[in-house]
N, C-alpha and C positions, 0 to 999 in steps of 0.2 A: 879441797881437791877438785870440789865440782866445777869450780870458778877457774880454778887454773887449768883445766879442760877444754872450756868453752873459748878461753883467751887464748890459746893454743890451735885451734880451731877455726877462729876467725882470722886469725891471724894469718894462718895457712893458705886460707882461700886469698883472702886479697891479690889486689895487682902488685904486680912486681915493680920493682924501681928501672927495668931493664925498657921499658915503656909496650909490651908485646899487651893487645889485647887480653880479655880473659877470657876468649876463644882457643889461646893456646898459641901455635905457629903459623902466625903472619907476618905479614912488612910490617914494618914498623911505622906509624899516622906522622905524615908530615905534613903542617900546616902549610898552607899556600900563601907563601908573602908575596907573590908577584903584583904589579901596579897595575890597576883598572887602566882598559884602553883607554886610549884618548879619546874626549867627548859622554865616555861614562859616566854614569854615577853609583856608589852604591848605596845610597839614599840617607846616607849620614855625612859624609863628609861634604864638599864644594865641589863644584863641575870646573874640572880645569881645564876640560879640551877645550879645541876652538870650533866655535858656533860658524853657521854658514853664512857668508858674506850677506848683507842688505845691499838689493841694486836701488841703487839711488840715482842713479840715470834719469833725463828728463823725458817721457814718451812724444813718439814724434805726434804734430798735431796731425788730427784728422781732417785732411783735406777736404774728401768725399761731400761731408756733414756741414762742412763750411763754405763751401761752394755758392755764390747766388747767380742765380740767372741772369746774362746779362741784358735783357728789357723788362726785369721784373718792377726795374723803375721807369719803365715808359720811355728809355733811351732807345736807339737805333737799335735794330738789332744785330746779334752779334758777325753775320756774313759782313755787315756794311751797309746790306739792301738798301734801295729807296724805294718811296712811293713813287709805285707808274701807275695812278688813276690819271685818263686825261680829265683834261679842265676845258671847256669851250666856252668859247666867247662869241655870241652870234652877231653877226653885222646887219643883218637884212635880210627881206623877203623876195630879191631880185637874183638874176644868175650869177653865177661868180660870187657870191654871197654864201658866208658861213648861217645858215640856217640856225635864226633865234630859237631859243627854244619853248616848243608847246605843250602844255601843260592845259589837260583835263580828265574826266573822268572819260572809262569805256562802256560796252554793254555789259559789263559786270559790275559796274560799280567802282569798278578799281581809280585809281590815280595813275595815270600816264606822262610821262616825260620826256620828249622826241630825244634829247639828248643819252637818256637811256639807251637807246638804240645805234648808238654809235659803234661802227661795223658793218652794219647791216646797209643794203641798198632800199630805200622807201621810194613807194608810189605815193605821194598823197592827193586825195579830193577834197576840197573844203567849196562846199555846195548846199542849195535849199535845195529840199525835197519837192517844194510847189512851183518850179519850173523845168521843164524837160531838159534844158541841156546838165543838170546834174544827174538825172536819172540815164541819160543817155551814157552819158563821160563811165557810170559807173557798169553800166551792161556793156559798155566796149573793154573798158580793162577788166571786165570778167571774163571775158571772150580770151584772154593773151596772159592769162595771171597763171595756167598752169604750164605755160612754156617759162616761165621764170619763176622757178624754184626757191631762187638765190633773191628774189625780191618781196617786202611786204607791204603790202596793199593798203592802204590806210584810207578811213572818212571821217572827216572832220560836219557832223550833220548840225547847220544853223536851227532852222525850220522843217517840220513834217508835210508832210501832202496836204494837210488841211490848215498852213498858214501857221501853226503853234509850233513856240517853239520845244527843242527836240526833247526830247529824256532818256531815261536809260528802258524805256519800253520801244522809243521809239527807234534808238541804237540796236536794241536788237533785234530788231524787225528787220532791219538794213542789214545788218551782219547777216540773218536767215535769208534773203534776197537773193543779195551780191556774192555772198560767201567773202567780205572784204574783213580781216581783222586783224587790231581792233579797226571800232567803230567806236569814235569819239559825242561825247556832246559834254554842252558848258553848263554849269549847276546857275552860275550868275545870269542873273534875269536880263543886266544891258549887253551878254555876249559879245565883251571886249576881247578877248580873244580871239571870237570865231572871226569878228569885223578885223582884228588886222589881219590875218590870214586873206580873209576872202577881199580885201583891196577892193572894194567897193562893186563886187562883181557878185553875180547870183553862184557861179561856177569860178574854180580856178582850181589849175592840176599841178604840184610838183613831182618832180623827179627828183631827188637825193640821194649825193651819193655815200660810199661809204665813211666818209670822212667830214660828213655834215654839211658840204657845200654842195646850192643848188647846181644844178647841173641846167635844168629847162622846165622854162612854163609857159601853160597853158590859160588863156580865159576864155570862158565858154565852152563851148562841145568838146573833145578831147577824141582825137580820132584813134579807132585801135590798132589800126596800122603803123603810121607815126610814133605811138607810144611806146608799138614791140621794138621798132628800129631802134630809138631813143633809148629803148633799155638796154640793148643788145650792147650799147657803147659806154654805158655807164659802167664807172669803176668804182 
């Protein structure tokens, strides 16, 4: 009796066949058969949506990065330019002559190069110090050297006052003087440059002009009158 109680019992309590929880009065549980979006997964079965396209495009190249300079190999550069260094070719030491060029040291020791000066209007003296007409030549175009501005005064010193030849103490003694610079002298003992300059004269004066041809010379004294006119014409 006790057993058929108990089975009565449990039996009572169970769920119903009518599928209502055993809360009593609800909806009735429907499972959800609907299909995972597309691209889902619910971690058991296969991903069947579609994945996002691969751009397989080729990217453009980088210009920028690639770029070479165009004289990085020593070509023209890239406007077209050319070289405008002039080039001169000296003919002589007489008028109408493209002035060779002189090369030596100054009161500083430096290296000088008349063609360097190309533009410029030059006075030059190339004179001994132990005869007066070079001492004179150079205290007359001191006297007229600050009315031309536009012109640079140059000496070319062979010998000093005591017969020796010059140096660069004796340059700048001259330079302190005259106020002429530079003030040239030759390191070489047989002063083959100073001798072709000075054409076998103790004194001799050019004038030059902007363009490296002599314009006028002097041998011997060099008056300061004469040389202001003479400049006054020079181009």
């Amino acid at each position: 009796m006790r057993i058929f109680l108990l089975t009565t019992m449990i039996i009572g309590c169970g769920k119903s066949s009518s599928g209502v929880g055993m809360s009593g009065g609800g909806a009735p549980f429907v499972p959800n058969t609907d299909p995972p979006p597309p691209g889902s997964s619910d971690g058991d079965g296969d991903d069947t949506g579609t994945a996002s396209p691969i751009d397989t495009s080729t990217p453009a190249d980088d210009t920028a990065s690639s770029t070479v300079d165009a004289d990085a190999d020593g070509g023209p550069p890239p406007d077209g330019g050319e070289d405008t260094a002039v080039v001169i070719e000296g003919t002589g030491y007489d008028r109408g002559d493209v002035a060779y060029n002189l090369t030596a040291s100054d009161q500083s020791g430096l290296p000088f190069s008349l063609h360097d000066r190309y533009g410029s209007k030059i006075a030059l003296v190339v004179g001994n110090l132990d005869v007066s007409t070079t001492t004179d030549t150079l205290s007359n175009l001191q006297d007229i050297a600050s009315d031309h501005s536009d012109v640079t005064f140059i000496a070319f010193i062979g010998r000093d006052a005591t017969g020796t030849q010059c140096n660069q103490a004796c340059a700048a003694n001259v330079q302190s003087l005259y106020g002429f610079s530079p003030v040239l002298w030759e390191a070489a003992s047989s002063l083959a440059e100073f001798n072709a300059w000075a054409q076998a004269q103790n004194t001799y004066t050019y004038l030059i002009d902007s363009s490296m041809v002599i314009d006028w010379t002097k041998s011997g004294t060099a008056n300061g009158s004469q040389v202001d006119d003479k400049l006054d014409d020079l181009e």
